[in-house]
C-alpha positions in Angstrom: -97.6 -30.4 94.2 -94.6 -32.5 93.9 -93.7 -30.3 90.8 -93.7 -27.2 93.0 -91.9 -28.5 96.0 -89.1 -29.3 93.3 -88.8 -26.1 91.6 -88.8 -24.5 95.3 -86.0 -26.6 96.3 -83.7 -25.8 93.3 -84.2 -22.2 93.7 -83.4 -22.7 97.5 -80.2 -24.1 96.7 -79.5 -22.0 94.2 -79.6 -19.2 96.4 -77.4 -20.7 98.9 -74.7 -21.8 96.8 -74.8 -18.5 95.9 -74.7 -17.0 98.8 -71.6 -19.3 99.5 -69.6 -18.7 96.3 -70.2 -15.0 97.7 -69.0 -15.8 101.3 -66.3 -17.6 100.0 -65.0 -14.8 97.8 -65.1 -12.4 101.0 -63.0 -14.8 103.0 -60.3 -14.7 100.0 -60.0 -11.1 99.8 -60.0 -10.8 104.0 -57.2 -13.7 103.9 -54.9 -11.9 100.9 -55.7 -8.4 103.3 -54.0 -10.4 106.5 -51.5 -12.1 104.2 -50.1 -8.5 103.2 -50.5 -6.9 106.5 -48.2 -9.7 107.9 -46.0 -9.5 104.9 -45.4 -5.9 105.7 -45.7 -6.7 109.4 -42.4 -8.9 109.2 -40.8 -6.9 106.7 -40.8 -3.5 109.7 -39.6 -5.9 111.8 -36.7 -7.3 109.9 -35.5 -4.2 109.0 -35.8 -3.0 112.5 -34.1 -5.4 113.8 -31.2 -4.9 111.1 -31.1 -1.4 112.2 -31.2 -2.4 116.5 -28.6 -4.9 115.4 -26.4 -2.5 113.8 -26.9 0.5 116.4 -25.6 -2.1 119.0 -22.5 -2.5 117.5 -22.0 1.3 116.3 -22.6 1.8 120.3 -19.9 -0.7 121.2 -17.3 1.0 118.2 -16.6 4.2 117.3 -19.1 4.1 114.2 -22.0 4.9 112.0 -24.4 3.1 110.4 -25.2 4.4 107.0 -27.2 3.1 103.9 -24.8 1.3 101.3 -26.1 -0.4 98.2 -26.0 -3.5 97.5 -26.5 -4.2 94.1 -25.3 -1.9 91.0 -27.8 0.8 90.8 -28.0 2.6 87.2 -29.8 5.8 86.2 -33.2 5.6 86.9 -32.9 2.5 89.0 -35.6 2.4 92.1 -34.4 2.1 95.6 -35.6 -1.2 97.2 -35.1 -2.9 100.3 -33.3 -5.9 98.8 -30.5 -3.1 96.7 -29.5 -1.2 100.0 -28.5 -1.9 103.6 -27.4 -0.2 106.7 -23.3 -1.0 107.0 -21.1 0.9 109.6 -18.7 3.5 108.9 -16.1 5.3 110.8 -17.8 8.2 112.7 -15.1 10.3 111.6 -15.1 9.5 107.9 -19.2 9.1 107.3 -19.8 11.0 103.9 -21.8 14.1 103.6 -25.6 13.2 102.7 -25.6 9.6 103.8 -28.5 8.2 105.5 -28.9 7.0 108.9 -31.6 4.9 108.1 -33.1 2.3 105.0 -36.5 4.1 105.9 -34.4 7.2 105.2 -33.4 5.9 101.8 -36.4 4.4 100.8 -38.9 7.3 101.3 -40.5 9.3 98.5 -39.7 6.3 96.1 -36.5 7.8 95.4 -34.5 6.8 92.4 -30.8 6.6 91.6 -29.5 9.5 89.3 -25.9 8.2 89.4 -24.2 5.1 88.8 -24.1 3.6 92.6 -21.7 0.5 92.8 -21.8 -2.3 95.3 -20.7 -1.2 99.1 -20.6 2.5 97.6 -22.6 4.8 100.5 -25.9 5.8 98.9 -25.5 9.7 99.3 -28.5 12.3 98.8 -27.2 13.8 95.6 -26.7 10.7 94.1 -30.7 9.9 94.6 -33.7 11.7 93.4 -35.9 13.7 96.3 -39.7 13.8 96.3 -41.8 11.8 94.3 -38.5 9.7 92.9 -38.6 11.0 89.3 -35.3 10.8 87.6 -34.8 13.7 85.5 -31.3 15.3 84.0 -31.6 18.2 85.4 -30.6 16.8 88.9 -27.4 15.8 87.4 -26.6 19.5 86.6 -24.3 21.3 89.5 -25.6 24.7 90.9 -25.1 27.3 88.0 -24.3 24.9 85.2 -26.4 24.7 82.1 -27.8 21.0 80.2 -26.9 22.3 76.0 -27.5 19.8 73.2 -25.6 20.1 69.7 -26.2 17.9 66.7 -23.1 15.2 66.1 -22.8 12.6 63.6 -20.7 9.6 62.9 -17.9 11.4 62.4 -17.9 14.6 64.4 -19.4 12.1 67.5 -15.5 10.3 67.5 -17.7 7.4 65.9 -20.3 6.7 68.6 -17.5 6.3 71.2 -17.9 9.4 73.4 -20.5 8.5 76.1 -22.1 9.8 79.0 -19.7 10.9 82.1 -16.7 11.3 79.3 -15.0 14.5 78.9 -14.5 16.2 76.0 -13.2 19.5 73.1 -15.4 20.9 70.9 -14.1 22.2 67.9 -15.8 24.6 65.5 -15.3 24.1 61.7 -16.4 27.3 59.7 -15.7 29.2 56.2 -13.1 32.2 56.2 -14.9 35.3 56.2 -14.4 38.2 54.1 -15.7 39.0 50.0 -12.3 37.0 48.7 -13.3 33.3 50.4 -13.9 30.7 48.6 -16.1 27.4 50.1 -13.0 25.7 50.1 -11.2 28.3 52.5 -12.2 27.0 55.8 -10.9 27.9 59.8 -11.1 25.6 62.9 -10.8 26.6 66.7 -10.8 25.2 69.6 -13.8 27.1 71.6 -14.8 24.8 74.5 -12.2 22.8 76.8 -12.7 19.7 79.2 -16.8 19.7 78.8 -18.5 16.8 80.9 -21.2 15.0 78.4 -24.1 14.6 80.1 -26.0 12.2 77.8 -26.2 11.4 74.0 -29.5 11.2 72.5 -31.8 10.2 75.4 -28.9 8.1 77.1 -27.9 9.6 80.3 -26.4 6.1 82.1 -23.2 6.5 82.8 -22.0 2.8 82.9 -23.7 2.4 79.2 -19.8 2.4 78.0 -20.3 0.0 74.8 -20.1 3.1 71.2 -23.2 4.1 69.8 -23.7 6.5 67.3 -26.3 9.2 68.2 -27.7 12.5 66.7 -26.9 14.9 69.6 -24.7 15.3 72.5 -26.0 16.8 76.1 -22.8 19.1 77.3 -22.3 20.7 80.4 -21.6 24.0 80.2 -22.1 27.5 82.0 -24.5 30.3 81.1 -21.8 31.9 78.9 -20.5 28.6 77.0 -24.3 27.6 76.3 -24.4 31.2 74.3 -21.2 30.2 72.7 -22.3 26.9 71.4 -26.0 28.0 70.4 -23.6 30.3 68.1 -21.3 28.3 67.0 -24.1 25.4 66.0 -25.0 28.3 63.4 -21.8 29.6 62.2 -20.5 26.1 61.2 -20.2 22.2 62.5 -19.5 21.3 65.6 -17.1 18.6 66.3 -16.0 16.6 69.8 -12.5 15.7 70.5 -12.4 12.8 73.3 -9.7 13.8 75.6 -8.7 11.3 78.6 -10.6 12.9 82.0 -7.5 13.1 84.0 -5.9 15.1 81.6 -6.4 18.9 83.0 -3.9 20.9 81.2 -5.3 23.3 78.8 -4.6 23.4 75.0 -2.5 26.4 73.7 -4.2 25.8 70.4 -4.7 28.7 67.7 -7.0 29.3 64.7 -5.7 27.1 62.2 -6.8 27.2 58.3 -6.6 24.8 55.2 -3.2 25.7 54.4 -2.3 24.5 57.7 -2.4 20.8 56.9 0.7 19.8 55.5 3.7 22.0 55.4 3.8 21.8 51.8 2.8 25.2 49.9 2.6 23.1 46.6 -0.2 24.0 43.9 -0.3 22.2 40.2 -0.6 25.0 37.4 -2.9 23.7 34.8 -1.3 22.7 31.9 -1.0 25.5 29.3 -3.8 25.2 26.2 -1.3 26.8 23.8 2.7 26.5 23.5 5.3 29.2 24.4 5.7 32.0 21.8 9.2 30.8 19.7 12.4 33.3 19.9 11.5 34.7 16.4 8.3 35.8 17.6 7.4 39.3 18.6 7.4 39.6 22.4 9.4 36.6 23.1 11.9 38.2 24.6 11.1 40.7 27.4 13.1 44.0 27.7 13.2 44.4 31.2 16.8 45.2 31.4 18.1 43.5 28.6 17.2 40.5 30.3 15.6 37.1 28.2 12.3 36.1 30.6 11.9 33.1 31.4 9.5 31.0 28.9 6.5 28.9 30.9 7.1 25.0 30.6 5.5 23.6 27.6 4.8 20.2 29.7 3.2 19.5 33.3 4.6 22.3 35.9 4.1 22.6 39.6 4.2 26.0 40.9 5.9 26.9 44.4 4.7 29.6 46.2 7.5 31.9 49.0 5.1 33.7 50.3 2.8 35.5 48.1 4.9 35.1 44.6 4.9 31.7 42.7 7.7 30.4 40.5 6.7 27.6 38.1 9.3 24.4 37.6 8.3 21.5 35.3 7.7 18.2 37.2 10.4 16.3 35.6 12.9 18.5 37.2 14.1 17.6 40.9 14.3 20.8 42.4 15.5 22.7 39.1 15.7 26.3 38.0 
């Protein structure tokens, strides 16, 4: 009997600790629910009273109160009540697409898609719209294109062109026609003051430290995308950084390989068998009576005047 009353009692308080490990776990989660609720309750109210305090004073003044930011905001970067803040602004110099309001700025989780600095007014194209996804294509101005072209090392100016920068791009290619050799190559200029938009998957503008990357984002219009899908076929691309203030467009021209240098100079190989002697037949040439002149029997350096060549050994200094 004393057995049973036992075992009855230890299932009895089994079942009300139980019972209170489950009550207790119930008051937990109603007392975090109340917590957040108040949270949020004195979170409305500080930023509505920010906003009554700063309507008071644009009443008072000839003001606005817009959103500002107040902590550098980089692509991507969320909008948050502790990185923006209502400040007051002339009424006659607010900024098109500001906000009136943080609640303004903070809805549909929007995301900055422009470097924003400190004080700078947060405006609507600089943020992302509904559902606060940052994407490139919100970067792009109405009728422009987003074009990618392969760079490397060299033809990327060394991983120093980045994002926001503005720059040339230059098209390397062979001479046509049957004639050209590889060798016999042609450079233009076919694209002038292009914004980059991003290189590889960077599009930050304030990432200003080099870094070499496979492609470069250009902006460009429907007909310069056409010309740079092209041109990525016909030869290399290449980008020239030019300084963004800098407006003036280059006169440049088509220039070839026998552009660089003004010298027209072109070593003859050195002759496998020596120059016929004067008792020889054919050593003098009758064109005229005149003696031809023999080819050097040493190293010669051959100067071309337009398409004719005249040959001169090298130890002569300008000789005939």
């Amino acid at each position: 009997m004393q057995h049973a009353l036992h075992g009855s009692f230890s299932i009895g308080c089994a079942l009300l600790g139980g019972r209170q490990v489950q009550n207790r776990n119930i008051f937990i989660v109603i007392g975090a629910l109340v917590i957040a609720a108040f949270t949020v309750f004195l979170v409305n109210a500080y930023l509505t009273g920010v906003q009554q305090s700063v309507e008071r004073q644009a009443e008072t003044q000839d003001v606005t109160p817009i959103v500002v930011a107040t902590q550098p905001l980089d692509f991507g970067d969320p909008l948050t009540p502790e990185n923006v803040r209502l400040q007051n602004f002339p009424a006659n110099s607010v900024p098109q697409g500001a906000f009136p309001t943080v609640r303004a700025a903070l809805a549909d989780n929007r995301v900055a898609l422009r470097p924003i600095v400190p004080g700078e007014p947060v405006l609507a194209d600089k943020v992302s719209g509904a559902s606060g996804r940052a994407v490139l294509a919100a970067n792009l101005p109405e009728g422009m294109r987003a074009v990618a072209i392969p760079v490397t090392e060299v033809t990327g100016v060394s991983g120093f062109v980045r994002p926001g920068d503005t720059v040339d791009v230059i098209m390397t290619r062979q001479i046509p026609g049957d004639g050209a050799e590889a060798s016999d190559l042609m450079s233009d200029i076919i694209l002038e003051r292009i914004k980059v938009l991003a290189i590889d998957q960077v599009a930050n503008e304030g990432a200003t430290e080099a870094q070499v990357g496979k492609t470069a984002v250009l902006e460009v219009d429907p007909l310069q995308a056409q010309q740079l899908a092209i041109g990525t076929k016909l030869g290399t691309l290449s980008l020239a950084l030019r300084n963004v203030e800098s407006q003036e467009e280059t006169k440049g021209r088509t220039l070839t390989n026998r552009d660089v240098g003004n010298a027209r100079l072109y070593i003859r190989k050195r002759p496998t068998q020596q120059a016929p002697s004067m008792a020889q037949p054919g050593a003098i040439a009758q064109a005229g009576g005149a003696m031809a002149r023999p080819m050097p029997s040493g190293p010669s350096m051959t100067i071309y005047r337009g398409v004719e060549g005249q040959a001169y050994p090298v130890n002569l200094l300008g000789g005939r």
